[in-house]
C-alpha positions in Angstrom: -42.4 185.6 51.8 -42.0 183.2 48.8 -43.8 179.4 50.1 -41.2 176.3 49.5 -42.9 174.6 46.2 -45.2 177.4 45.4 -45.4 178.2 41.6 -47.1 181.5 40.1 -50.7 181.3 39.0 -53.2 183.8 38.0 -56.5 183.3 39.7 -58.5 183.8 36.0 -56.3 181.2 34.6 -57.7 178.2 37.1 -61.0 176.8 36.2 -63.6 177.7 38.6 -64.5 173.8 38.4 -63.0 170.8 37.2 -65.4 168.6 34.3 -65.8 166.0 37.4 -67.2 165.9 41.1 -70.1 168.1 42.3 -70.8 171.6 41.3 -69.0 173.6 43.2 -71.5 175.5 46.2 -69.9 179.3 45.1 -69.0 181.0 42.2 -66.2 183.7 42.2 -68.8 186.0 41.8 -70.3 184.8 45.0 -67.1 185.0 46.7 -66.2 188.6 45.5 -69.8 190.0 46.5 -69.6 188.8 49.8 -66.1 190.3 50.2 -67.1 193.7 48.8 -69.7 193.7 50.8 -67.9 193.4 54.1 -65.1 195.9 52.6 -68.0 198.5 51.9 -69.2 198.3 55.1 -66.3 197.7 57.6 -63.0 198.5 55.5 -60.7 196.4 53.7 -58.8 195.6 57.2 -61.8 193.4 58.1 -61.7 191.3 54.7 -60.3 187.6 55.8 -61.1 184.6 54.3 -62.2 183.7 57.9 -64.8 186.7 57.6 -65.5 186.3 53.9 -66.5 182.5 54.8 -68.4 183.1 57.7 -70.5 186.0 55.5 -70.9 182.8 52.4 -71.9 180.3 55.1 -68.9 177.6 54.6 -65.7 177.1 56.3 -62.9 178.7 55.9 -60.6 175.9 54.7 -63.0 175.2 52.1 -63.0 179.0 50.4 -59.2 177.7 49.6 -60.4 175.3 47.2 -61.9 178.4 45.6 -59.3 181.2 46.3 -56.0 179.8 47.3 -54.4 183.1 48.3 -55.9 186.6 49.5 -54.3 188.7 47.2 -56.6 186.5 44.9 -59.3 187.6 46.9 -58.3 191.3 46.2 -58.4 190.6 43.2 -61.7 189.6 42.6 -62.7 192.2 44.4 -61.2 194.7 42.5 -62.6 193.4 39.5 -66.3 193.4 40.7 -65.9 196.4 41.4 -64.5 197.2 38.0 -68.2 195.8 36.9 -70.0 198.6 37.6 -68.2 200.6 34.9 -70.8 202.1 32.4 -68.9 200.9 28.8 -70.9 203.5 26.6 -70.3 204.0 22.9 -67.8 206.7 22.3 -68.9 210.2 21.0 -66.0 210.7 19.0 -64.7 213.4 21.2 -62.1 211.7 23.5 -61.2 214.3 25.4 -64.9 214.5 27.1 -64.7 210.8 26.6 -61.7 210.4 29.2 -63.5 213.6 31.2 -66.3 211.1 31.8 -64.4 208.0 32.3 -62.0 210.2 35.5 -65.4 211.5 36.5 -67.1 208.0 36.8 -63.8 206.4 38.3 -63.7 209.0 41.2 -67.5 207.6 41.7 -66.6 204.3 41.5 -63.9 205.0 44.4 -66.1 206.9 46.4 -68.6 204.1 46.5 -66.0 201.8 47.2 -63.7 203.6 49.6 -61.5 200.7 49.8 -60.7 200.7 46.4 -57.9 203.2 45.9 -55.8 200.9 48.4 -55.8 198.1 45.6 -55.5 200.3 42.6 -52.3 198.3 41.4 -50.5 196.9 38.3 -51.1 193.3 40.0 -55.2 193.6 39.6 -55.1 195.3 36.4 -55.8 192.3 33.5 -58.9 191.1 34.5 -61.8 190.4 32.9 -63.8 194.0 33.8 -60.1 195.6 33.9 -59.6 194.2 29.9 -63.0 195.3 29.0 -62.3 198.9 30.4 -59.0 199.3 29.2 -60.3 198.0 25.9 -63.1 201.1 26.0 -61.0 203.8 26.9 -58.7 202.5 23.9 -61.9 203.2 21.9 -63.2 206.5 23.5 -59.2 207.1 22.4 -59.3 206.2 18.5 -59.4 209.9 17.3 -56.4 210.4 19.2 -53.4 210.3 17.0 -51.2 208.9 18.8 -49.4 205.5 19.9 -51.1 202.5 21.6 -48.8 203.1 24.6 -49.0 206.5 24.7 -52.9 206.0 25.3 -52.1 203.6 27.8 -50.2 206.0 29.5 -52.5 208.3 29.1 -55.2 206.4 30.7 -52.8 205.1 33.4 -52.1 209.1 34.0 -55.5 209.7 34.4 -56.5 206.7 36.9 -53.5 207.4 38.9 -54.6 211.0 39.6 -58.3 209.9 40.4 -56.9 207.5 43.1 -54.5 210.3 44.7 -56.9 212.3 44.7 -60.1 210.1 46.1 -57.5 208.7 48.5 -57.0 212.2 50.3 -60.6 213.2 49.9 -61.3 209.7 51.8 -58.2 210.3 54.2 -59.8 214.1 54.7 -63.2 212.5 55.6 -62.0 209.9 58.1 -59.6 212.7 59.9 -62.8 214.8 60.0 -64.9 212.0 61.9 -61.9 211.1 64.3 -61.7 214.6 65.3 -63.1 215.6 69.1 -64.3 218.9 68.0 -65.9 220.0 64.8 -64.9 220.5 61.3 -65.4 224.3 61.7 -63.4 224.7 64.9 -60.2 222.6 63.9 -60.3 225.0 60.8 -60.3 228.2 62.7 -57.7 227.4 65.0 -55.6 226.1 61.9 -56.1 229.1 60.1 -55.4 231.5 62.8 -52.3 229.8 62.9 -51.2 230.1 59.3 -52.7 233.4 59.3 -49.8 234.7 62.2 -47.1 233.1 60.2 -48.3 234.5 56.8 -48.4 237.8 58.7 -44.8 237.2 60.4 -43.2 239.0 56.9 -41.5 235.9 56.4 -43.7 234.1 53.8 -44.1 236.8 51.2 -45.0 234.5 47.9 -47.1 232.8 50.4 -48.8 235.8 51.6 -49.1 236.7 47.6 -50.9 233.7 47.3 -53.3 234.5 49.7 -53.8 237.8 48.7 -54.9 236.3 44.9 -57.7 233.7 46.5 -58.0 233.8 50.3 -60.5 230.5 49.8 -62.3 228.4 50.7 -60.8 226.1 48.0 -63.6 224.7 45.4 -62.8 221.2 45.4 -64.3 220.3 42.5 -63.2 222.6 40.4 -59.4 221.4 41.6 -60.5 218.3 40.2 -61.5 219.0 36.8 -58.6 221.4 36.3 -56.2 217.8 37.4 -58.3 216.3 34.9 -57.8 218.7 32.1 -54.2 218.9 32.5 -53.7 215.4 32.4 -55.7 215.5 29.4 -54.0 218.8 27.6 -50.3 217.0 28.2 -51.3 214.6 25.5 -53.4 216.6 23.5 -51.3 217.3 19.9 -49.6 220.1 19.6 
């Protein structure tokens, strides 16, 4: 809902402190660190900037003068976590360039499993976002190709790492919510497909199963997503 006098503003374009009055008590930096920290280890639901104060130390009316609005918040938080990147100096081979930059993203995700919720346009200029973009731009030079078709490229890329970090994390919490175990909510699932395989009535799907009965290699799926994204803009 749009705020009567409210006027857009993005959060790297206010000065963390004004050339008068005291030196501010936190930095952004602060502020995002304690933030990611209760994300990490209680979910992006429990990120408030109620909670986010009470981790710093300082009241909550006062971590306005630092971030007026939460989705400011989110977005310092994504870009500390878009610090941990490793920026290395391309090899010159930019397909195993953007091999290693999906590989290190789905890392990235996994230590932050709050992450692929805020993988959005909105939080994608700045500061560690431009200095990533910027490198897979680099790792990209030998491709001959447009600047926005790299971009889309790498926009391609991310967006399969975060569909496909999302359901592993989605997979994992299922798994711990479950009154049984992993193995018996399986068995009972795949007796169940197995009958209606069997039923005549599925016969590509019973091909299917015929070719690879499983279990499914998971990170083998993954590289083959990543390879495909890649050989769609490779040049003919």
């Amino acid at each position: 809902m749009a705020v009567r006098g409210a006027v857009p503003e993005v959060i790297w374009a206010r000065p963390e402190r004004t050339g008068r009055g005291p030196r501010p008590a936190y930095t952004r930096d602060d502020i995002a660190a304690a933030a990611v920290r209760i994300a990490d280890a209680q979910g992006l639901d429990a990120v408030s900037m109620r909670h986010v104060a009470a981790e710093l130390g300082c009241g909550t009316m006062s971590l306005y003068n630092y971030v007026p609005r939460k989705e400011d918040l989110y977005e310092l938080m994504v870009d500390a976590a878009g610090a941990e990147h490793e920026l290395w100096e391309p090899g010159g081979d930019w397909r195993a360039d953007m091999r290693r930059v999906a590989r290190q993203t789905r890392e990235l995700m996994r230590r932050h499993p709050w992450l692929p919720r805020l993988m959005s346009p909105v939080y994608g200029f700045s500061p560690h976002a431009l200095r990533y973009l910027e490198h897979c731009l680099a790792c990209l030079d030998p491709l001959e190709a447009a600047y926005g078709t790299k971009l889309e490229l790498i926009a391609m890329l991310n967006g399969m790492v975060t569909t496909y970090v999302r359901n592993e994390l989605d997979t994992a919490e299922r798994v711990r919510a479950l009154p049984w175990s992993e193995d018996e909510e399986n068995a009972v699932r795949m007796a169940y497909l197995g009958g209606r395989i069997a039923s005549g009535g599925y016969p590509r799907m019973a091909a299917a199963f015929m070719e690879d009965a499983g279990p499914i290699d998971l990170e083998a799926v993954f590289e083959r997503a990543v390879e495909r994204v890649i050989d769609a803009f490779a040049p003919r």
